[in-house]
N, C-alpha and C positions, 0 to 999 in steps of 0.2 A: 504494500500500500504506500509505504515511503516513499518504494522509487516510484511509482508513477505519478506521485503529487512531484515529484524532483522534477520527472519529464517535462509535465505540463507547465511547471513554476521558469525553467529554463525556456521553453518553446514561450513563454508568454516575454520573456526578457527578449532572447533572440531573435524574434519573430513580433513584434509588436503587431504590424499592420496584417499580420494572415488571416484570414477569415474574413476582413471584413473588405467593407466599400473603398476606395481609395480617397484620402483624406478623412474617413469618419472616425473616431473616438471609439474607444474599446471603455465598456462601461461595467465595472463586476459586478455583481450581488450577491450579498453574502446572508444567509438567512440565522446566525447565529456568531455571539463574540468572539470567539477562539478562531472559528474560521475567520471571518473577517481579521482581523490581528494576524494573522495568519500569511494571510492573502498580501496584507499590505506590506507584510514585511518584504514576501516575495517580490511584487511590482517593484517595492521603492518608489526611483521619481523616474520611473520608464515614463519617455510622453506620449501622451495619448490616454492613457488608461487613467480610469478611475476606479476605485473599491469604495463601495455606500454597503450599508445596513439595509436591509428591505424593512427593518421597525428598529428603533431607538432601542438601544441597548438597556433604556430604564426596561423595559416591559418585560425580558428575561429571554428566553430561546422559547420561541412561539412552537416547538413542537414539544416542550412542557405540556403545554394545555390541553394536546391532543393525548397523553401520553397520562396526566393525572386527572381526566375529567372525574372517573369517577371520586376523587378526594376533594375536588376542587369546588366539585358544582354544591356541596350542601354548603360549601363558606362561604360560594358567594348569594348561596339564595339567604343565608340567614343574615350575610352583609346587608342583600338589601330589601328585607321584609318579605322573602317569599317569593323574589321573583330571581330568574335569571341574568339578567340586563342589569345596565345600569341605565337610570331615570333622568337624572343629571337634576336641576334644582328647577324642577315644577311643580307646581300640584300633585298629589299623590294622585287623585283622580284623575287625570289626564293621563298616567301610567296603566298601559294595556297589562293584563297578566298574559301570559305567556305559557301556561300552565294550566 
C-alpha cells in the first residue's frame, strides 16, 4: 500500500499537468485529516495543484457518522428533543418531526 501511494505521490510531483486539460489546475480532495496532511505534504508547492478538505476539519472524518450511526443517533435525538436534525433557533413549532 506504501509503495503505491509513493507511485502516485511521485507521478503527481513529476507529472503535474497529466490527466488533465492543458493549462487547467489539478485540484485534490481529500475526504479526511490525515489524508489531506498527507497529501499536502506530498504536493508541496508543485504549481498547479491544490489539496482542500471536502468538510472542515472541525466536523471530524465524515465516515465516522456513517460508521457510528447507531451510537450517535440517540445523542443526537436527545440533543435535540427527539428529533434527528438540527432546528437551528426557530420556533419549536415550525420544527417538522422527522420520526
Amino acid at each position: 500500500m506504501k509503495a503505491v501511494a509513493a507511485i502516485l505521490a511521485a507521478g503527481l510531483v513529476l507529472f503535474p499537468g497529466f490527466g488533465t486539460a492543458q493549462g487547467a489546475d489539478l485540484r485534490v480532495l481529500a475526504s479526511f485529516l490525515p489524508m489531506y496532511l498527507f497529501t499536502r505534504n506530498v504536493v508541496g508547492d508543485a504549481p498547479g495543484v491544490s489539496v482542500e478538505m471536502m468538510l472542515p476539519a472541525s466536523l471530524g472524518c465524515p465516515h465516522d457518522y456513517t460508521e457510528f450511526q447507531p451510537q450517535l443517533l440517540p445523542l443526537i435525538e436527545r440533543s435535540h428533543n427527539g428529533r434527528s436534525h438540527h432546528c437551528g433557533k426557530v420556533p419549536a413549532r415550525s420544527c417538522k418531526q422527522d420520526r
